[in-house]
C-alpha positions in Angstrom: -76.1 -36.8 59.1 -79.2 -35.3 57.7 -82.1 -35.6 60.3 -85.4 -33.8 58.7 -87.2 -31.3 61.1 -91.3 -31.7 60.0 -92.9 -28.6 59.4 -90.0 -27.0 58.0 -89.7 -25.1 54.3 -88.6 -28.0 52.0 -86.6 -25.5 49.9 -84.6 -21.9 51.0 -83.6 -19.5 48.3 -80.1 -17.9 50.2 -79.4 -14.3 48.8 -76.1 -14.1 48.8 -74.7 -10.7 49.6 -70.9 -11.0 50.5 -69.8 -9.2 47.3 -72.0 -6.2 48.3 -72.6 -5.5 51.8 -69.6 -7.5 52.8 -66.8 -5.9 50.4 -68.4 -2.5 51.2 -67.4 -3.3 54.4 -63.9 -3.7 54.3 -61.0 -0.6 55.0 -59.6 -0.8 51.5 -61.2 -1.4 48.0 -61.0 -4.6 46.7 -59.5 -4.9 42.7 -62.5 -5.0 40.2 -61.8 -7.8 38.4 -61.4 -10.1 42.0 -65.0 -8.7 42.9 -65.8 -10.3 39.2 -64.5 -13.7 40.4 -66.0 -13.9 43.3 -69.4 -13.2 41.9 -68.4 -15.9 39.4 -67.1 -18.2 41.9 -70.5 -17.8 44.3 -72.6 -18.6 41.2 -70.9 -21.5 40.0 -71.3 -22.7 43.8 -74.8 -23.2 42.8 -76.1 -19.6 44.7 -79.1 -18.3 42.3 -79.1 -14.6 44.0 -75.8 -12.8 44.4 -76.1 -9.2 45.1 -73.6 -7.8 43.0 -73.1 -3.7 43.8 -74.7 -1.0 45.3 -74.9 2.3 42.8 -74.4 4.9 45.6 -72.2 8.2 45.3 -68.5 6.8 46.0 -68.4 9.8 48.6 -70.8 7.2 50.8 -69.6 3.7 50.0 -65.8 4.0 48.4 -65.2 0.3 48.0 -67.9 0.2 45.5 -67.2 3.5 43.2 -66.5 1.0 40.7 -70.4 -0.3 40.1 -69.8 0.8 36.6 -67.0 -1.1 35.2 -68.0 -4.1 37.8 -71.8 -4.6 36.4 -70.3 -5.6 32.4 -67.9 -8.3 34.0 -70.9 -10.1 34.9 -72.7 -10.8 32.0 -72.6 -14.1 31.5 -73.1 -14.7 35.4 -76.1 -17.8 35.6 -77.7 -16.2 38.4 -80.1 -13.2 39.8 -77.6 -10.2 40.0 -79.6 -7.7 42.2 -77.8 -4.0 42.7 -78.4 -1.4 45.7 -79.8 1.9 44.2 -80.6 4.7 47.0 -82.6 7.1 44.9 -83.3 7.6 41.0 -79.9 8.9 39.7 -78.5 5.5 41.3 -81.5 4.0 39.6 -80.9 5.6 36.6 -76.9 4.2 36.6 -78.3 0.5 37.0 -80.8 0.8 34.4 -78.3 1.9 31.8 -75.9 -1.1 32.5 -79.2 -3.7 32.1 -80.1 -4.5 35.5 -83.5 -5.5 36.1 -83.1 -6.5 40.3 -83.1 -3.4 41.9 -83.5 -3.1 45.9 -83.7 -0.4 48.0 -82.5 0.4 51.8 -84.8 2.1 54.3 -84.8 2.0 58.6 -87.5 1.6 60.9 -85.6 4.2 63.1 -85.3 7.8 62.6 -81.3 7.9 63.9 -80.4 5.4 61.3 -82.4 6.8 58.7 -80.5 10.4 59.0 -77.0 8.7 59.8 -77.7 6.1 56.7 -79.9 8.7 54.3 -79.8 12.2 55.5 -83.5 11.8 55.8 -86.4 10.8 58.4 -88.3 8.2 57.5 -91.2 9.8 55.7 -88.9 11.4 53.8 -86.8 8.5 52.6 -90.0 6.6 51.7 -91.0 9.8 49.3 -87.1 9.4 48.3 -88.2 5.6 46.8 -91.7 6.4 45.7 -90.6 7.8 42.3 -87.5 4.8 42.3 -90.0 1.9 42.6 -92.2 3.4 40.4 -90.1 3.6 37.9 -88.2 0.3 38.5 -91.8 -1.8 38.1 -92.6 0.2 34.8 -89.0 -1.6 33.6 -90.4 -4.6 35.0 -87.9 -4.7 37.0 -88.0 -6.6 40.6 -87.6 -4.8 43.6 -86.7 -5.4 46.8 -87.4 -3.4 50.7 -84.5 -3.1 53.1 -85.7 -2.3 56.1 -82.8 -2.2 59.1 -82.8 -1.9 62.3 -85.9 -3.9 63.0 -84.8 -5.4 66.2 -83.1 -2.8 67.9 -80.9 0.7 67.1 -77.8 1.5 68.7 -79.0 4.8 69.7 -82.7 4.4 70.0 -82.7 1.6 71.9 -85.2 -1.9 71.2 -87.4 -1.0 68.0 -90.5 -1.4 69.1 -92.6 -3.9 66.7 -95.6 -1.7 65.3 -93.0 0.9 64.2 -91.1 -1.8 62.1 -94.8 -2.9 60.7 -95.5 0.5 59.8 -92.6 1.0 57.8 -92.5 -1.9 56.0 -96.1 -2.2 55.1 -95.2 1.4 53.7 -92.3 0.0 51.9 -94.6 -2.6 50.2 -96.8 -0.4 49.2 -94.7 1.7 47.1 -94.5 -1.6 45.3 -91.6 -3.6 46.4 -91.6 -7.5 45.3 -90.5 -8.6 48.8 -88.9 -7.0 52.1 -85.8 -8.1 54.0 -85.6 -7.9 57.6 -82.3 -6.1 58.6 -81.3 -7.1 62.3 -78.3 -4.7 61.5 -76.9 -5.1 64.8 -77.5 -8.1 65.6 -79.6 -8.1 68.8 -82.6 -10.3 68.1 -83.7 -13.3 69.9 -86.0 -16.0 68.4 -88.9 -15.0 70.2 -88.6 -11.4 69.2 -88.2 -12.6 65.3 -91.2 -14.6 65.8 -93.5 -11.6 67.2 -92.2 -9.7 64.6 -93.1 -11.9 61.4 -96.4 -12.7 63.6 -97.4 -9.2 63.8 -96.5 -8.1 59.9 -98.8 -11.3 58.9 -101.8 -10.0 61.2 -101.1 -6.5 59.0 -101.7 -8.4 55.9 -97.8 -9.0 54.5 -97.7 -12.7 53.7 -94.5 -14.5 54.6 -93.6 -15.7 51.7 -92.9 -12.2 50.7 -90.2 -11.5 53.3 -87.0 -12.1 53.5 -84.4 -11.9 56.9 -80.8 -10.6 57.2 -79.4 -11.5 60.3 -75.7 -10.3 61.6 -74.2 -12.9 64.0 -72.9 -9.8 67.0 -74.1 -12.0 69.7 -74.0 -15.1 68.1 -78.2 -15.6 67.2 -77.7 -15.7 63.4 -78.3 -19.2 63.3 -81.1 -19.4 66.1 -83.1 -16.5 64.7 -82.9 -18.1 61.1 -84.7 -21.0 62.3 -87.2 -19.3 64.1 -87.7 -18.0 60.5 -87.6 -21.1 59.1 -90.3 -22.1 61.4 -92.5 -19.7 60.4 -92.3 -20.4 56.8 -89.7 -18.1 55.5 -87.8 -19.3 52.6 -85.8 -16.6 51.8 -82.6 -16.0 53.3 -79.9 -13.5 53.7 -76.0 -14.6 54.0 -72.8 -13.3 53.4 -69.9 -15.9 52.0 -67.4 -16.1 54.3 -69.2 -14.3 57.3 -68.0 -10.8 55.2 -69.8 -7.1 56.5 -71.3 -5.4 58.9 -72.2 -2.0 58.5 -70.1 1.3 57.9 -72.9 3.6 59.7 -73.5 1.4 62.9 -70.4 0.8 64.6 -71.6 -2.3 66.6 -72.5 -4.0 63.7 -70.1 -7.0 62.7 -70.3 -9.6 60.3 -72.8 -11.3 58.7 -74.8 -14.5 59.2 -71.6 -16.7 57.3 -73.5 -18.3 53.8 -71.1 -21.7 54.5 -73.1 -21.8 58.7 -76.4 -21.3 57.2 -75.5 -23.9 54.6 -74.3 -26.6 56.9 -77.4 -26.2 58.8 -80.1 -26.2 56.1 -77.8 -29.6 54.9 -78.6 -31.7 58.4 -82.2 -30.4 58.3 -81.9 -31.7 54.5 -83.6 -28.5 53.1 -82.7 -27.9 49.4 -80.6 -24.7 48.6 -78.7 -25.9 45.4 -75.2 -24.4 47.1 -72.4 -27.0 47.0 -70.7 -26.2 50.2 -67.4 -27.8 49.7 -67.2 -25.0 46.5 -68.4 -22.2 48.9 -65.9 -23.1 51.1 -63.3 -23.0 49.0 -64.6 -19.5 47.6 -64.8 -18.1 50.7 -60.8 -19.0 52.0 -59.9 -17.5 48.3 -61.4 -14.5 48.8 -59.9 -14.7 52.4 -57.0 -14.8 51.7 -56.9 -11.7 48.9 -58.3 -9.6 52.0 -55.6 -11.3 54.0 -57.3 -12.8 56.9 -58.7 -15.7 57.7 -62.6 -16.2 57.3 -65.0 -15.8 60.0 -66.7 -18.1 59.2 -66.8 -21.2 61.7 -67.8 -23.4 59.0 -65.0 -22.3 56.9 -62.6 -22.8 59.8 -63.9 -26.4 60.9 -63.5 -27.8 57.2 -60.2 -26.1 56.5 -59.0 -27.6 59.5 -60.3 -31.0 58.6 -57.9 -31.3 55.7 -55.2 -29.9 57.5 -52.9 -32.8 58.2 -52.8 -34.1 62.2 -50.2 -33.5 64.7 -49.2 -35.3 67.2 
C-alpha cells in the first residue's frame, strides 16, 4: 500500500553502485562481459545513474583491472555512467574511453586516508585539485566521496566539524555534489541529521549532497529517511545489497537498491526503478557469484513465488 509521508522529496535520484563498489568487493574477479550485463540489466530497470568502474591501479582494486575493456561494452547504456578516478593518470584513462562523470574518493579521517590513499588528508585534497580542475575544463561532472563521516574503525566517532571541513574543501576544488560515506555503517538518524544540519549552516546546500549508507547495524534504511527528511534526493544503493569496503574490515554490505526501493514505493516517491526487474537482476547476478542476495527485499519476493509447503 502506498501511504504518502508530507514533507517528503516527491522524487529520489538512486545512484546505483553495485557494479562498482560492490564487485570490487568480492574475493574473485567477476567475467567482463557479465559486469557488462549487469550494468545493462540495472539500466534497463529504469536506474538513471549506474556507477560503472573505478580506474585505479589493479595492484589496489584487482576485480576492476579491466576498466579498460569494461567502459566500450557500455556504449549504448541509456543512463549516467560515472567511473572512480583517484588521481590524474586514472583521470587521464577515463577521459580517453569518453567518460564525462568522473568522482573522486576522499576521508574525513587521517587513518583511512593513509590506509585508502597513502596520503593525509591535505595531501589527498592537493592529489584532486589538479583532477577536478581538469575534469570541469572537459565539462565533465564531478563528484566528492567523502568516507568515514560517521565514525572510523580506528579513530573512533568522527567528530562533525572535521567532516564539514573536509567536505566544504572537497566542494571547493569544484565538485558537482558530495556523497556522504558512512563506510562502516555506525550512524544513527540523529547523528545524520546534525551532520547535514551543520554542512547547511557552512553554506553546502542540500540539494548538492548525496548519502551512502552501509547497513552493519542494520540503520541503512532509518538513516536514509532521516535524509529524506531533510530534503536529500539523492541516494546511494548497491543492487543486491553487494560491497563493503576492502580497506575497513568492519564494513559490510551496502544499503540493498531493491530495500531502499520498496521503501521509497510505500512512501510513493518517484525513482523510475521497476523493482520486480531489479529483483530479478539482483538473484542473476546472485547466482553468477554463487550466493544468495543479501538483500531482504530480494529474499522476501523470491520467496513469494516460491510455491507453499505444507
Amino acid at each position: 500500500m502506498t501511504v504518502p509521508d508530507p514533507g517528503l522529496p516527491a522524487r529520489v535520484r538512486i545512484h546505483e553502485v553495485g557494479a562498482r563498489d560492490g564487485l570490487q568487493n568480492e574475493k574473485t574477479a567477476v567475467p567482463t562481459e557479465v559486469k557488462a550485463e549487469f550494468v545493462h540489466r540495472l539500466a534497463e530497470a529504469g536506474l538513471t545513474t549506474i556507477e560503472a568502474t573505478s580506474f585505479v591501479h589493479p595492484k589496489w582494486v584487482p576485480q576492476l583491472a579491466d576498466a579498460e575493456q569494461l567502459f566500450p561494452l557500455l556504449a549504448d547504456v541509456d543512463a549516467a555512467l560515472p567511473v572512480l578516478v583517484p588521481n590524474e593518470r586514472g583521470l587521464d584513462r577515463a577521459l580517453a574511453l569518453g567518460a564525462t562523470r568522473i568522482a573522486v574518493f576522499g576521508s574525513a579521517t587521517e587513518t583511512f586516508a593513509a590506509r585508502n590513499l597513502n596520503r593525509t588528508v591535505a595531501e589527498s585534497l592537493a592529489m584532486f585539485e589538479p583532477v577536478v580542475a581538469r575534469a570541469k575544463e572537459r565539462r565533465a561532472h564531478v563528484r566528492g566521496y567523502l568516507s568515514m563521516c560517521f565514525g572510523d574503525p580506528w579513530e573512533g566517532a568522527v567528530p562533525v566539524p572535521q567532516v564539514v571541513r573536509t567536505a566544504k574543501a572537497l566542494l571547493d576544488l569544484g565538485c558537482d555534489e558530495l556523497s556522504l560515506g558512512d563506510t562502516i555503517g555506525v550512524a544513527t538518524p540523529g547523528h545524520v541529521r546534525a551532520l547535514l544540519s551543520a554542512l547547511n549552516e557552512e553554506g553546502v546546500a542540500t540539494e548538492r549532497i548525496g548519502v551512502h549508507f552501509h547497513d552493519t547495524y542494520g540503520q541503512a534504511l532509518s538513516n536514509t529517511y532521516a535524509a529524506l527528511q531533510h530534503g536529500v534526493t539523492t541516494v546511494d544503493a548497491s543492487a543486491g545489497g553487494l560491497g563493503g569496503c576492502p580497506y575497513a574490515k568492519s564494513a559490510t554490505g551496502n544499503l540493498a537498491t531493491e530495500d531502499l526501493v520498496w521503501m521509497l514505493d510505500g512512501l510513493g516517491i518517484e525513482t523510475g526503478v521497476d523493482l520486480a526487474a531489479l529483483t530479478a537482476t539482483s538473484v542473476w547476478m546472485a547466482e553468477r557469484l554463487g550466493r544468495p542476495s543479501p538483500s531482504r527485499t530480494v529474499r522476501a519476493l523470491v520467496n513469494e513465488t516460491q510455491p507453499h509447503k505444507e
